[in-house]
C-alpha positions as CSV (number, residue, x, y, z in Angstrom):
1,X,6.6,-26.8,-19.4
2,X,5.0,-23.7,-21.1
3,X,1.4,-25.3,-20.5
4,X,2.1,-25.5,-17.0
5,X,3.9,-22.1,-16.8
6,X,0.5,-20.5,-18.5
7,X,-1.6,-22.1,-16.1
8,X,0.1,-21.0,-13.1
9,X,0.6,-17.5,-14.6
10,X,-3.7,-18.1,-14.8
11,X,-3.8,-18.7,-10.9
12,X,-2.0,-15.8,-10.2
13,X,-4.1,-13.6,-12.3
14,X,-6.9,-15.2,-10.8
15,X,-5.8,-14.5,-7.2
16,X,-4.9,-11.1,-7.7
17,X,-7.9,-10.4,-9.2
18,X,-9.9,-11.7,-6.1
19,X,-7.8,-9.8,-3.7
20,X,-8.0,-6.6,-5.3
21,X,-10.4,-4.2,-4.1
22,X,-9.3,-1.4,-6.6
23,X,-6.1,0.2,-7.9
24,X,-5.2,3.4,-6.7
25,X,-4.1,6.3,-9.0
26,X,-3.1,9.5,-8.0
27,X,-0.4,12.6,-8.3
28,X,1.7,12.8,-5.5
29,X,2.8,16.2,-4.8
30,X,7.2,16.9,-4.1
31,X,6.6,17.2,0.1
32,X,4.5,14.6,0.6
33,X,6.9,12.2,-1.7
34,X,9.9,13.6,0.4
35,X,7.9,12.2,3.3
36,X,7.4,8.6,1.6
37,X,10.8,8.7,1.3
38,X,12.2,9.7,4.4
39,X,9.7,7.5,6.3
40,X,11.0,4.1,3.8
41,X,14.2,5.3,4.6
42,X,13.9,4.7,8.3
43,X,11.4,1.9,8.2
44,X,13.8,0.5,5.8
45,X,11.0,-0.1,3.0
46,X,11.7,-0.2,-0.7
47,X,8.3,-0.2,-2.3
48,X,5.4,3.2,-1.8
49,X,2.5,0.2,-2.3
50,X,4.0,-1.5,1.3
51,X,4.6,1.9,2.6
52,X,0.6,3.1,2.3
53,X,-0.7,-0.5,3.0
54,X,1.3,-0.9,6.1
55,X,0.5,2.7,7.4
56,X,-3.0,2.2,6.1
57,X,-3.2,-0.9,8.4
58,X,-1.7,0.5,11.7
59,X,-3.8,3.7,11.6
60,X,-6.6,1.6,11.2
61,X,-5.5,0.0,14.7
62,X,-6.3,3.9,17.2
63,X,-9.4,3.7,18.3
64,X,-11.6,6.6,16.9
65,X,-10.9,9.2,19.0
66,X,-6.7,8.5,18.1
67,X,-7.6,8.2,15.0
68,X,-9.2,11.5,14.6
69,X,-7.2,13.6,16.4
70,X,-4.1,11.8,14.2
71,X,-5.8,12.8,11.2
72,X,-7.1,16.2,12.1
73,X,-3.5,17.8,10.7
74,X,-3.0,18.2,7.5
């Protein structure tokens, strides 16, 4: 049983590994994590990593000229 539990706990390593581009470390400043918050709040998200890779993933969606304008403010 542990053999095969270390061997799956290998695979999963191994797959993350591949599927991680980089890891992403940063300060977050008191308004923008009162945004996170109020935003998981509504969306009903528990987790900041689902938060940013689902906004990341529908902002990606505007076509440039959205997706300038919706980053153009701060």
């Amino acid at each position: 049983m542990r053999e095969m539990r270390a061997r799956q706990k290998m695979r999963d390593e191994e797959r993350e590994a591949r599927l991680t581009a980089f890891t992403l470390n940063m300060p977050v400043y008191h308004a923008t994590a009162d945004c996170m918050a109020h935003i998981k709040e509504v969306a009903g998200l528990d987790e900041n990593a689902d938060l940013l890779t689902r906004a990341i993933h529908n902002i990606s969606r505007l076509d440039d000229e959205a997706l300038r304008a919706f980053l153009a403010e701060p």
